[in-house]
TORKOL-4160 file (C-alpha; in steps of 0.2 Angstrom, whole numbers, padded with zeros to 4 digits, m for minus):
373
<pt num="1" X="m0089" Y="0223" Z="0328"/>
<pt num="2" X="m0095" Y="0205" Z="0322"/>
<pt num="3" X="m0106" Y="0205" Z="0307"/>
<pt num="4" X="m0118" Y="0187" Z="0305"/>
<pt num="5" X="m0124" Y="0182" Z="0290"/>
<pt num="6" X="m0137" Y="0169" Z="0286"/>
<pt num="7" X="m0136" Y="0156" Z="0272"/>
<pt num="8" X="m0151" Y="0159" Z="0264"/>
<pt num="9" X="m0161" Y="0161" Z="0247"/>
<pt num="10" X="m0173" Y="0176" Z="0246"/>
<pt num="11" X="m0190" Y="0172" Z="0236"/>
<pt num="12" X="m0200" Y="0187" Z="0228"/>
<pt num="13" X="m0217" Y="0190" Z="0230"/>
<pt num="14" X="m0219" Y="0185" Z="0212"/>
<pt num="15" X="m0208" Y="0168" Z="0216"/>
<pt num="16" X="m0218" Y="0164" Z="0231"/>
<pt num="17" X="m0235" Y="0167" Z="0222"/>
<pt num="18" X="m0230" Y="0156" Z="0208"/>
<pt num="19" X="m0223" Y="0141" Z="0219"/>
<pt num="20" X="m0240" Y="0144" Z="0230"/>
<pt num="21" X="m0250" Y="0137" Z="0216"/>
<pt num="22" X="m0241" Y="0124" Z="0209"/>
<pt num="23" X="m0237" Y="0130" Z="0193"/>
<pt num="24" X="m0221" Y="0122" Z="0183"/>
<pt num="25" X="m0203" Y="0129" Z="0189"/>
<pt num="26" X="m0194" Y="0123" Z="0172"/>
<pt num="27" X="m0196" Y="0111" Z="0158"/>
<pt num="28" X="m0186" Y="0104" Z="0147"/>
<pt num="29" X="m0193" Y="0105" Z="0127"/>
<pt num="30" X="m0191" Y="0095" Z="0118"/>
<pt num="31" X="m0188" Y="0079" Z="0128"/>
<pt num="32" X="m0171" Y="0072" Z="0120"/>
<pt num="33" X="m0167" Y="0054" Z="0119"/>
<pt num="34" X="m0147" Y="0050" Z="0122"/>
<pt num="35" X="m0144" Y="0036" Z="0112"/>
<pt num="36" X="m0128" Y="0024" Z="0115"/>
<pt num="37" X="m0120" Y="0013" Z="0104"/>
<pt num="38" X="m0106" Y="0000" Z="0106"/>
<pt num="39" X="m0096" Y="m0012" Z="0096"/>
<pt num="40" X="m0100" Y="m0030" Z="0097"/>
<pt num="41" X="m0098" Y="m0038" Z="0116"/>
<pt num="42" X="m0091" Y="m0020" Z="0121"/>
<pt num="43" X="m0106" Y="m0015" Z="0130"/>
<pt num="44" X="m0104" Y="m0006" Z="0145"/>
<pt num="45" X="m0109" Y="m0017" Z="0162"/>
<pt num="46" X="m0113" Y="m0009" Z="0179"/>
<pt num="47" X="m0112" Y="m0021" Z="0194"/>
<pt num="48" X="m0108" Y="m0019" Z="0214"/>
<pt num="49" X="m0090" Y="m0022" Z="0220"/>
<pt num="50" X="m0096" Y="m0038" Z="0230"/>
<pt num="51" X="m0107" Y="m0047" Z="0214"/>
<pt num="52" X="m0103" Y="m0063" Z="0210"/>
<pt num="53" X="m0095" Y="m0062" Z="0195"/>
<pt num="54" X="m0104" Y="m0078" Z="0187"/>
<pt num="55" X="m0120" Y="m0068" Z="0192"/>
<pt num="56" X="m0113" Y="m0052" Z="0183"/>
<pt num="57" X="m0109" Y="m0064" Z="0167"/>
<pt num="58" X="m0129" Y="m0072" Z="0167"/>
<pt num="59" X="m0136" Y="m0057" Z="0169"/>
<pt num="60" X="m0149" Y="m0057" Z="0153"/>
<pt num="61" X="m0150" Y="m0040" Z="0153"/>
<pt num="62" X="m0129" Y="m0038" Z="0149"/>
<pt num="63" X="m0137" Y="m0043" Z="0131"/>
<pt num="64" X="m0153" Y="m0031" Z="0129"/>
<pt num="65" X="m0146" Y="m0015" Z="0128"/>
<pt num="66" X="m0154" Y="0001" Z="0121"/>
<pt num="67" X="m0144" Y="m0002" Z="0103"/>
<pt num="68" X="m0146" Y="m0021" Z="0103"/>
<pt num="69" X="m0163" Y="m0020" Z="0105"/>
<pt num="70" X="m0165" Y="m0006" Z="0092"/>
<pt num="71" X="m0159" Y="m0021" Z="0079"/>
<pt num="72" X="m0171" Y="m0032" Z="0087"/>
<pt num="73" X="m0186" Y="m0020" Z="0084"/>
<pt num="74" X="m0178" Y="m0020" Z="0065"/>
<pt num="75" X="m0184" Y="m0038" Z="0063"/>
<pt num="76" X="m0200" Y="m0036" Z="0067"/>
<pt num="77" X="m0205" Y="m0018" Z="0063"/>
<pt num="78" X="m0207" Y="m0011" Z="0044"/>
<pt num="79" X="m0208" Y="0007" Z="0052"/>
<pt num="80" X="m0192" Y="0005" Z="0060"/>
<pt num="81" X="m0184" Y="0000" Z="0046"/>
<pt num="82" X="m0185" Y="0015" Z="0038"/>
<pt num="83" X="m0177" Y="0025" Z="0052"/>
<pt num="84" X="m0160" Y="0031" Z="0056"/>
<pt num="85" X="m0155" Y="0029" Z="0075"/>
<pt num="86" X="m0156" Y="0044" Z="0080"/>
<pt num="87" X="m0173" Y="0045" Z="0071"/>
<pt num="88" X="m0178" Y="0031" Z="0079"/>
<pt num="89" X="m0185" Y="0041" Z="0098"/>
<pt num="90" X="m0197" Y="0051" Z="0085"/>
<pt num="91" X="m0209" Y="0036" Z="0082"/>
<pt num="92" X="m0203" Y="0024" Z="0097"/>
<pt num="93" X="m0202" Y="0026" Z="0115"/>
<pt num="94" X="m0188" Y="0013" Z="0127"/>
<pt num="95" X="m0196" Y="0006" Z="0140"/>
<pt num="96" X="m0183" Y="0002" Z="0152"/>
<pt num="97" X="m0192" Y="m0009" Z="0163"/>
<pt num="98" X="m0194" Y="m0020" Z="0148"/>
<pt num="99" X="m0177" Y="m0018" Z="0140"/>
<pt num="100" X="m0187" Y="m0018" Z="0122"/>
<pt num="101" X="m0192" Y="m0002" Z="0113"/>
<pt num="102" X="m0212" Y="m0001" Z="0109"/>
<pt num="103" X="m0222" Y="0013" Z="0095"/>
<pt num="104" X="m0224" Y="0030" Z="0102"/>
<pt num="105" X="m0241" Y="0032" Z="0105"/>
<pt num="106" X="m0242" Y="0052" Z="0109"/>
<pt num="107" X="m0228" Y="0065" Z="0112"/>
<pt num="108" X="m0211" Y="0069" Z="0103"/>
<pt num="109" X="m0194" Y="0068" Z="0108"/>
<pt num="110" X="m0177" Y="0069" Z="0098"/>
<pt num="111" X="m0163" Y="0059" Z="0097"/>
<pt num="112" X="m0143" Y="0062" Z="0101"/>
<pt num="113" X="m0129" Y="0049" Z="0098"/>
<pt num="114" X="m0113" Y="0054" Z="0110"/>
<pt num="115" X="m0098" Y="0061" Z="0101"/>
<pt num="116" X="m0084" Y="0050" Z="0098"/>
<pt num="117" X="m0067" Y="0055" Z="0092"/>
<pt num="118" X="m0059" Y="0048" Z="0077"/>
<pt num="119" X="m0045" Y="0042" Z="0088"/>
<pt num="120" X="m0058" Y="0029" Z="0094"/>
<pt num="121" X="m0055" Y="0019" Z="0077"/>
<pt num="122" X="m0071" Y="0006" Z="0073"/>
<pt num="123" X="m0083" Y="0015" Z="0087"/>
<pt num="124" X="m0079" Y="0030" Z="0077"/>
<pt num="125" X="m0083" Y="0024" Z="0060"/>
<pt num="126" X="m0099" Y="0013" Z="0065"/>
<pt num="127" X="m0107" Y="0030" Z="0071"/>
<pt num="128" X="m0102" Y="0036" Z="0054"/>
<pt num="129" X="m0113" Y="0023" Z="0048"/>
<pt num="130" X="m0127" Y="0024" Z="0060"/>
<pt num="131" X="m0131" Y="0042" Z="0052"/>
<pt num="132" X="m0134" Y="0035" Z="0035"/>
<pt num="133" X="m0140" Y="0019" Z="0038"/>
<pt num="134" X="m0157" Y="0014" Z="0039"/>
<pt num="135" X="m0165" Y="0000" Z="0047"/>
<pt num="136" X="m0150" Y="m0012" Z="0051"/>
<pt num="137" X="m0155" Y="m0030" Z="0060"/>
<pt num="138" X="m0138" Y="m0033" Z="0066"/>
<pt num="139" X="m0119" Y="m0029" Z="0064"/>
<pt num="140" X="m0117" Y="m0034" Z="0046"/>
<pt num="141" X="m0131" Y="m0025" Z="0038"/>
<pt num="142" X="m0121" Y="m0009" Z="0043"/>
<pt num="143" X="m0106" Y="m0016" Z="0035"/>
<pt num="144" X="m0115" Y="m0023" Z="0021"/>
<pt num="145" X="m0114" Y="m0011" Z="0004"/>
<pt num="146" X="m0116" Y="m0014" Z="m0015"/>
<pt num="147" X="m0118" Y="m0033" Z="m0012"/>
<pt num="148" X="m0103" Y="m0035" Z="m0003"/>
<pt num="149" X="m0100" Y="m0037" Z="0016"/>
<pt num="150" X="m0085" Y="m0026" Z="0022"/>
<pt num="151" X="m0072" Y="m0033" Z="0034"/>
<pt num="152" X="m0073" Y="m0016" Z="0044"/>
<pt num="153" X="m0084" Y="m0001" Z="0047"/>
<pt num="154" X="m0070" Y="0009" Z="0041"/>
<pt num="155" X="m0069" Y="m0003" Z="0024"/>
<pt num="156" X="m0090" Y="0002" Z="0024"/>
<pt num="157" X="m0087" Y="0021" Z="0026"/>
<pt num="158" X="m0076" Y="0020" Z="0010"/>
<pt num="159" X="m0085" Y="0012" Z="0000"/>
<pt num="160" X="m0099" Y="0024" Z="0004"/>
<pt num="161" X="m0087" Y="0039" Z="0002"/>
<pt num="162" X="m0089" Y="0047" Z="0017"/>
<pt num="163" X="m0072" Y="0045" Z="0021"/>
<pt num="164" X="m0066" Y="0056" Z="0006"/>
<pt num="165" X="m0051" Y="0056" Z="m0004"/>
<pt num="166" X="m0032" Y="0054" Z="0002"/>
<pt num="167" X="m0027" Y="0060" Z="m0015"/>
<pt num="168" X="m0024" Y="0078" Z="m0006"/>
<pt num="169" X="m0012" Y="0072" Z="0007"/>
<pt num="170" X="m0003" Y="0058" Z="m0005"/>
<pt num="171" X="0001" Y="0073" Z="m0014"/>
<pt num="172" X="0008" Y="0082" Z="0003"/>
<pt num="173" X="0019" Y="0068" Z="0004"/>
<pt num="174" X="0027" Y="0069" Z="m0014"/>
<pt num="175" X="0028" Y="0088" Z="m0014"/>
<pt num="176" X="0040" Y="0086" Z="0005"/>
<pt num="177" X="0049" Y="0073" Z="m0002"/>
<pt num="178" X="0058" Y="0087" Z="m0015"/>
<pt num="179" X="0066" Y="0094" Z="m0001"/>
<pt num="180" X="0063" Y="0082" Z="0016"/>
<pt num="181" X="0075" Y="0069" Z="0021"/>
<pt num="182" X="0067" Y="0047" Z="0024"/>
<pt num="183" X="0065" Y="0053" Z="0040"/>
<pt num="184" X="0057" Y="0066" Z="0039"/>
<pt num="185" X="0044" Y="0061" Z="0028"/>
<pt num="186" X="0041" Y="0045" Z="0039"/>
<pt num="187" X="0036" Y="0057" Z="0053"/>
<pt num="188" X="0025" Y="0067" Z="0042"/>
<pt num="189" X="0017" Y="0049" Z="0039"/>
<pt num="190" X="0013" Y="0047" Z="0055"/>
<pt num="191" X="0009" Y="0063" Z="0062"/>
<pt num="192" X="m0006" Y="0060" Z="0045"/>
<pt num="193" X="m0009" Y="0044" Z="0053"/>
<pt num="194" X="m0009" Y="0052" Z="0071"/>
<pt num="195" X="m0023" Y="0065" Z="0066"/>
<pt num="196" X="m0031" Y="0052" Z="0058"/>
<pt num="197" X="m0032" Y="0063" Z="0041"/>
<pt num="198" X="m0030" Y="0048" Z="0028"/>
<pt num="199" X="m0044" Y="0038" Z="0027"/>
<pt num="200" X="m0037" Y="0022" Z="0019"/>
<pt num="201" X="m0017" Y="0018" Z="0023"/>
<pt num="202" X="m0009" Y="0006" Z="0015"/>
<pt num="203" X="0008" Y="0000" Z="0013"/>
<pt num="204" X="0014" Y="m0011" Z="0001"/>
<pt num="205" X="0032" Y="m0019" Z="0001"/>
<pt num="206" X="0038" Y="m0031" Z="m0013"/>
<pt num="207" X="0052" Y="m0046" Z="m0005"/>
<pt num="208" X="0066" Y="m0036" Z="m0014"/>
<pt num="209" X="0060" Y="m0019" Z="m0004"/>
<pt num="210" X="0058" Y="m0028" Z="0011"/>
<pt num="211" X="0078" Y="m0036" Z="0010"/>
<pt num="212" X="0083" Y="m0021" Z="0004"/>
<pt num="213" X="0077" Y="m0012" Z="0018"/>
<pt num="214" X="0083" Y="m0025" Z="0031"/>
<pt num="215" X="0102" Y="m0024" Z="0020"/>
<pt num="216" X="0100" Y="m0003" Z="0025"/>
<pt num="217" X="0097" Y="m0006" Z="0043"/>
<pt num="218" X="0112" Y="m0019" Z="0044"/>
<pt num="219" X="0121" Y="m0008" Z="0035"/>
<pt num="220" X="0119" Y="0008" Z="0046"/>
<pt num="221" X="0123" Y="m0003" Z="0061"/>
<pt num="222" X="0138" Y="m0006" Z="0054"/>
<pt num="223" X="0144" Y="0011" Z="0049"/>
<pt num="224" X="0140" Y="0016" Z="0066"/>
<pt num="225" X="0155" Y="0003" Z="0073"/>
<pt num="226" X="0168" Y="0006" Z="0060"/>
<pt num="227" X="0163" Y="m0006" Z="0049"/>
<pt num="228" X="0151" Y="m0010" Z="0031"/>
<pt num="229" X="0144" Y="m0025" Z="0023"/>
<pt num="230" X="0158" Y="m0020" Z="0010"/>
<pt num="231" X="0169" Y="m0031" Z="0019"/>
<pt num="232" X="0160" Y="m0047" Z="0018"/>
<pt num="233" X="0161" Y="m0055" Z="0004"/>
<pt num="234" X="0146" Y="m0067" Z="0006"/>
<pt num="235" X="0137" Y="m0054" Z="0009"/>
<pt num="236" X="0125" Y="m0042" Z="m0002"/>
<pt num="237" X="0123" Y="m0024" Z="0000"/>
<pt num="238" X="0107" Y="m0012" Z="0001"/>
<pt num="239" X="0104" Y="m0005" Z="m0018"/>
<pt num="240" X="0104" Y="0013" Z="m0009"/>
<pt num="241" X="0112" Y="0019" Z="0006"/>
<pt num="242" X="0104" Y="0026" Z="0018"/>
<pt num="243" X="0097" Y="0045" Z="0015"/>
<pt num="244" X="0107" Y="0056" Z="0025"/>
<pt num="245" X="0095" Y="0071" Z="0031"/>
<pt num="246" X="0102" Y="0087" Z="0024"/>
<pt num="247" X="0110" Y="0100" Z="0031"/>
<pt num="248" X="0097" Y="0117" Z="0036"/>
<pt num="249" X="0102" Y="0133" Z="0034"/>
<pt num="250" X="0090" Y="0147" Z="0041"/>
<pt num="251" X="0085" Y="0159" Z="0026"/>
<pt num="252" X="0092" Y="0176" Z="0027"/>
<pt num="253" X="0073" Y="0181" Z="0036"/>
<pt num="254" X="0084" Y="0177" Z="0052"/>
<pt num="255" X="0092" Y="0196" Z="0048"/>
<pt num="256" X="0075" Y="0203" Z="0047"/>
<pt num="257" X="0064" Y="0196" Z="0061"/>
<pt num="258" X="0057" Y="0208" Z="0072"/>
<pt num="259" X="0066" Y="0207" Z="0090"/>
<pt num="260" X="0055" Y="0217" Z="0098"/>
<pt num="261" X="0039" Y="0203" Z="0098"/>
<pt num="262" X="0051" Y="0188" Z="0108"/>
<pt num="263" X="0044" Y="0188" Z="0123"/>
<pt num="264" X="0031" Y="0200" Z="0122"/>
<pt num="265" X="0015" Y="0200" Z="0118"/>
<pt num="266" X="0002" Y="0210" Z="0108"/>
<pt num="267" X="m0013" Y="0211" Z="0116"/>
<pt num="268" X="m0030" Y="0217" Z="0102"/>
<pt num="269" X="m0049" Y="0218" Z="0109"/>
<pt num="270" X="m0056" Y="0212" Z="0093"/>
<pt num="271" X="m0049" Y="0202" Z="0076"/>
<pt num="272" X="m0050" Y="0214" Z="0067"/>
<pt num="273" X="m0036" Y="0221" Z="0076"/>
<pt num="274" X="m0027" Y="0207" Z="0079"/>
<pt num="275" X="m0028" Y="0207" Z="0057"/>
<pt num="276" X="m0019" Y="0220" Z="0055"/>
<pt num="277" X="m0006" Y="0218" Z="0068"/>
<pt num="278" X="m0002" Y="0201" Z="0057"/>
<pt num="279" X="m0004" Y="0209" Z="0040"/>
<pt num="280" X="0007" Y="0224" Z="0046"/>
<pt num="281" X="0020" Y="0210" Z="0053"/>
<pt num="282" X="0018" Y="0203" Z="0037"/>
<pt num="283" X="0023" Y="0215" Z="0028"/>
<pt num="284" X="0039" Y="0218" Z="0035"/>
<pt num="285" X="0046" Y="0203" Z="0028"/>
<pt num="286" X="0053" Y="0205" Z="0011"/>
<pt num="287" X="0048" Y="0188" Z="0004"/>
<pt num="288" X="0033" Y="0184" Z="m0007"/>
<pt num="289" X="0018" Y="0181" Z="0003"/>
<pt num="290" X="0007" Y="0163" Z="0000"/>
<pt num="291" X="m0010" Y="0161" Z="0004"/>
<pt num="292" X="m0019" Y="0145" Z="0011"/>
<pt num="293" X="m0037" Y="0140" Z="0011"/>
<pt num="294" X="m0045" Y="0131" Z="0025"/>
<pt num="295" X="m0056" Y="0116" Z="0019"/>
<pt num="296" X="m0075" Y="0122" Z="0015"/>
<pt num="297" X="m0085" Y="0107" Z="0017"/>
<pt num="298" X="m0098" Y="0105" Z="0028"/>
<pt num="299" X="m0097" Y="0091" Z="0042"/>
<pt num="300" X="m0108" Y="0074" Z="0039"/>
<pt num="301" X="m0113" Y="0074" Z="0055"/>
<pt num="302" X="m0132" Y="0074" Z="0059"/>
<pt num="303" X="m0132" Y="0089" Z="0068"/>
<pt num="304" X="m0126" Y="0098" Z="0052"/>
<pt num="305" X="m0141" Y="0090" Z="0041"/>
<pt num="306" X="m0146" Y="0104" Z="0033"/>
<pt num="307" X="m0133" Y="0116" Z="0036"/>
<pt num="308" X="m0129" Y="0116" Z="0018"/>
<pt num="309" X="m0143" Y="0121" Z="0012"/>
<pt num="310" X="m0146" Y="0136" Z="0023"/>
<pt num="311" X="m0129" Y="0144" Z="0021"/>
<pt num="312" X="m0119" Y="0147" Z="0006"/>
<pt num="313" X="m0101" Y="0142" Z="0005"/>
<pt num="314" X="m0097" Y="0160" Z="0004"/>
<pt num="315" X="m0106" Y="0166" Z="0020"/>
<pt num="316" X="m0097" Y="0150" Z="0031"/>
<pt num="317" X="m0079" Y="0158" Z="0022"/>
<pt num="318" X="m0084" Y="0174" Z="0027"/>
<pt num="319" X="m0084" Y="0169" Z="0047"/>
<pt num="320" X="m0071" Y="0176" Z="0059"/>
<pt num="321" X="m0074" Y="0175" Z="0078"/>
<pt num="322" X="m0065" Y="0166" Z="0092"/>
<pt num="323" X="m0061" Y="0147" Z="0090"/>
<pt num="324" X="m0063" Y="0146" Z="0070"/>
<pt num="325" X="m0047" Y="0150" Z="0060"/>
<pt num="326" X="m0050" Y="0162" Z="0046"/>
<pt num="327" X="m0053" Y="0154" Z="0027"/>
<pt num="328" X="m0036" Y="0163" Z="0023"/>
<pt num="329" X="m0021" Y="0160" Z="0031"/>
<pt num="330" X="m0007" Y="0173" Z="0023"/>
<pt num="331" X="0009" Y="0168" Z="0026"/>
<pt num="332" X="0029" Y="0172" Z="0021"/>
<pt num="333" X="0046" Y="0163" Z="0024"/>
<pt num="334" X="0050" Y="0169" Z="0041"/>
<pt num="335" X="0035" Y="0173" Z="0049"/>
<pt num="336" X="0030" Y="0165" Z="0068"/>
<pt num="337" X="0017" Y="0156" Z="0070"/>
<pt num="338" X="0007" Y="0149" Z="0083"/>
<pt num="339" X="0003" Y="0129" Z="0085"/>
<pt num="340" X="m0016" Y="0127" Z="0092"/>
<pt num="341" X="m0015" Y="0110" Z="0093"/>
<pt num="342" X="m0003" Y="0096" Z="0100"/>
<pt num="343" X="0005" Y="0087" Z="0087"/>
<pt num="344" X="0020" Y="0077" Z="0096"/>
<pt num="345" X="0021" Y="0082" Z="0115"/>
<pt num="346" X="0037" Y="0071" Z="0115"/>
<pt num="347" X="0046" Y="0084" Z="0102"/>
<pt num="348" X="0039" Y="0099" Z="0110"/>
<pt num="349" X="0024" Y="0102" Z="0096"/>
<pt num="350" X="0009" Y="0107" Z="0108"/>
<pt num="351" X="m0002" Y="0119" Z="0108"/>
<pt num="352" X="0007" Y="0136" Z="0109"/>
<pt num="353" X="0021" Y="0133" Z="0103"/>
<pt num="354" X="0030" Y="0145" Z="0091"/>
<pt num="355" X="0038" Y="0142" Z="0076"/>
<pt num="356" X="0048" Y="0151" Z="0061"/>
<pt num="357" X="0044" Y="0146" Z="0045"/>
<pt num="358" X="0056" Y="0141" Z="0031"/>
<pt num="359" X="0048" Y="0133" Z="0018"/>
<pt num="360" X="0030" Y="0136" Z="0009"/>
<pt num="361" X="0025" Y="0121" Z="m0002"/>
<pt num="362" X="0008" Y="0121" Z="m0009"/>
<pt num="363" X="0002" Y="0107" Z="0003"/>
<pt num="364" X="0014" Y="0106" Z="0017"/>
<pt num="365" X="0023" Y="0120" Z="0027"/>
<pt num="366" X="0039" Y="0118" Z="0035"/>
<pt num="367" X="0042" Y="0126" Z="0050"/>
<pt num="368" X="0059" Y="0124" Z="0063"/>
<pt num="369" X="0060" Y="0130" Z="0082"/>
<pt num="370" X="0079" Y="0133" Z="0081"/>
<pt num="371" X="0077" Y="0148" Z="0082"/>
<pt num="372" X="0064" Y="0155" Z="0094"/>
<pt num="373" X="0073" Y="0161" Z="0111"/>
């Protein structure tokens, strides 16, 4: 038997009627403005594979884009200069014929800057700024702070303190280096500069640290063919030798894990199942459990204006669903966990992969892949 079917959409009566007289299918409410931004002569320029390149270059309108001409209106308008960008659609509509943006004479819409990750470096920041900055006229005013003219947007979000402290992970670094080799606490360095957690790093040498460190490389080269700066008269040696990393010994946890959760896996319907199998895993570890606190601030971007003051800090702790880790994280030496983000692909640190912890510190937890099967 041969079945036909035909490709075709079926129309209710109801459908049919309403199409019949015209009415409106779908709309959009309200109308929403995408905003783009761009750092100085980094604007984006579409042109056709055979343009003439000089013609591409002249082009006058590589020069009006939508954010550069929101400066110009700046100059000229006293009601724009008391509006964010992405305020700015509210009061003003962008003619694109004209490349110039003109008062809103009836209607509404709402702005959205494009998201732009930290990793982005001064794109990033500049958006920062465009959320707090009124009115700029060009490059500089968004730089420009308590009299002084920043040499970065990064500098300008810092001075503005919307970059925070790096007090927290300063003291991260001091509590590792009790018990972490040199080289370990360089890659915790930059896994923080990776993740672009500190928000001012700075590195200062003195000429005797700098030859001392250059005397410690020499020196290692050395030792590694037999040999030392020891022998050479003429020559001066590093102050300190280089820090050896020290030797790891598993707790006795490795006695107690549970076998039967290597290479299986637990499945729960909900999390508060999925609580209680980690509290009851938990608990069969005899060491002394620690508890860590997720941060409880409030994003600055200007989707969250006003976020702070609907909810209390309490009701955004008390949260649990899928995507958003849980204010408390309990935790024992011994216990697996779970990476859910990549940290160093090159070493194997990616999402998924499982580790045992070793060590608890108040701001930095130590974790080894030894000995996962």
């Amino acid at each position: 038997m041969r079945y036909r079917f035909h490709d075709c959409r079926y129309i209710s009566a109801s459908e049919a009627v309403w199409r019949i007289f015209g009415f409106e299918i779908h709309y959009r409410t309200p109308p929403v403005e995408r905003l783009r931004f761009h750092l100085p002569d980094e604007q984006s320029v579409v042109f056709n594979d055979e343009d003439p390149i000089d013609a591409v270059i002249d082009n006058p309108t590589i020069g009006m884009t939508k954010f550069l001409a929101w400066m110009d209106c700046n100059k000229s308008s006293e009601e724009a200069q008391q509006l964010l960008y992405s305020q700015f659609p509210t009061k003003f509509v962008w003619k694109k014929e004209e490349r110039a943006w003109h008062p809103r004479k009836n209607g509404f819409a709402i702005g959205r800057m494009h998201n732009v990750s930290p990793n982005c470096g001064e794109l990033y920041y500049m958006r920062t700024l465009l959320n707090f900055v009124k009115g700029p006229k060009s490059y500089e005013d968004l730089r420009w702070f308590d009299d002084t003219l920043h040499p970065t947007f990064r500098a300008a979000c810092y001075a503005r303190g919307l970059l925070g402290d790096d007090k927290e992970y300063i003291d991260a670094i001091e509590e590792a280096s009790r018990w972490g080799s040199g080289a370990y606490l360089r890659y915790l360095f930059v896994t923080l500069l990776m993740s672009s957690a500190i928000a001012m790093p700075t590195l200062r040498l003195t000429e005797d640290e700098l030859k001392n460190y250059a005397l410690l490389d020499i020196e290692a080269c050395l030792q590694r063919n037999g040999s030392s700066l020891r022998r050479f008269e003429d020559m001066p040696f590093p102050e300190s030798s280089t820090p050896h990393p020290t030797p790891f010994t598993h707790p006795s946890t490795i006695n107690y894990r549970i076998p039967s959760i290597f290479g299986e896996a637990i499945l729960a319907p909900t999390h508060e199942i999925v609580e209680l199998v980690n509290d009851y895993i938990l608990s069969r570890i005899p060491e002394t459990e620690k508890i860590y606190f997720i941060s409880d601030e409030v994003s600055k971007d200007e989707t969250n204006i006003g976020v702070r003051d609907l909810y209390s800090t309490e009701f955004l702790n008390s949260i649990k669903c899928s995507g958003l880790p849980n204010h408390e994280l309990k935790l024992k030496v011994g216990a697996i966990v779970m990476l859910l983000r990549n940290i160093d692909q090159s070493r194997g640190l990616c999402n998924g992969t499982r580790l045992i912890v070793t060590d608890l510190g108040s701001r930095v937890i130590r974790a080894t892949t030894d000995y996962i099967g």
